[in-house]
N, C-alpha and C positions, 0 to 999 in steps of 0.2 A: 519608537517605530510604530505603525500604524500597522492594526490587524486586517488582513485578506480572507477571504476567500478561497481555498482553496478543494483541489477534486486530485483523488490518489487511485491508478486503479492500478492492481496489484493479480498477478500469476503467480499463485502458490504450487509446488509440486504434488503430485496427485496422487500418489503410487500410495502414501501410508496414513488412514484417517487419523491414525492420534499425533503424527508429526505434524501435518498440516490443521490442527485445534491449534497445535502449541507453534506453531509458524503464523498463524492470525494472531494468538493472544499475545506474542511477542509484539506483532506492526501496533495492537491498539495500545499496550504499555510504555510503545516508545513514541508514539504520538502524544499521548500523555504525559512521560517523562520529559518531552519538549514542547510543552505548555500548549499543543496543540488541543482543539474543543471540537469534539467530533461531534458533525450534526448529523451527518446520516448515512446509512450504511448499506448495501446490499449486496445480497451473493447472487454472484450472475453464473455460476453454474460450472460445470467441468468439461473442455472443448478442446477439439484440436488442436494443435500451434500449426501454423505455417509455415514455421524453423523450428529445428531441434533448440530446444536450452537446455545447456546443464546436462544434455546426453536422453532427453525425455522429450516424447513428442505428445504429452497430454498437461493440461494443466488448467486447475480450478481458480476461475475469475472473481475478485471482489472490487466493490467501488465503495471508497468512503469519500465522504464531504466533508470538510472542514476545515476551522476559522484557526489562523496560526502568524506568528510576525514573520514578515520575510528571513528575517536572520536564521530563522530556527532551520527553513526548508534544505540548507546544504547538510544540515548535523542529521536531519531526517534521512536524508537521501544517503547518507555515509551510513547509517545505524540500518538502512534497507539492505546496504548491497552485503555485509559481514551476514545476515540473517541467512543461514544456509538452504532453508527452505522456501526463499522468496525466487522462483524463477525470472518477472520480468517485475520492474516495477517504473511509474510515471506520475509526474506532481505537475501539475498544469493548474496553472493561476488564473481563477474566474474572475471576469471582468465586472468592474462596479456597475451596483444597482441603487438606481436615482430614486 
């Protein structure tokens, strides 16, 4: 199967800094543990929600980038939602570059 592209951005819950360390180092292990190659990363900061999730109306933004086979994205997406301290998460597949 041919590797993508891929873009994950991810709402961690806000409320506890050492849960949300170990609710990030969880998504990059498990990106990792499914052969995903993470090109690049940024934390886009801690901001309102416009809906409650999970009972909490604040939560810290990160974007990662990275190269993964399609197959892997539903086992990703399964290993995101069990993750207790991941509020909102989205995998959205970037379009090839000629």
């Amino acid at each position: 199967m041919a590797v993508k592209n891929y873009e994950l951005v991810l709402v961690l819950s806000d409320k506890n800094q050492d849960a949300k360390t170990r609710s990030r180092e969880d998504v990059e292990s498990t990106l990792a543990k499914r052969g995903a190659e993470i090109t690049q990363k940024e934390d886009w900061g801690a901001r309102r929600l416009f809906h409650l999730s999970k009972k909490q109306d604040r939560g810290h933004y990160f974007y990662y980038g990275f190269k993964s086979e399609g197959e892997a994205i539903q086992a990703i997406n399964g290993d995101l939602r069990v993750n207790a301290g991941v509020l909102k998460a989205m995998i959205t597949v970037l379009p090839a570059t000629a």
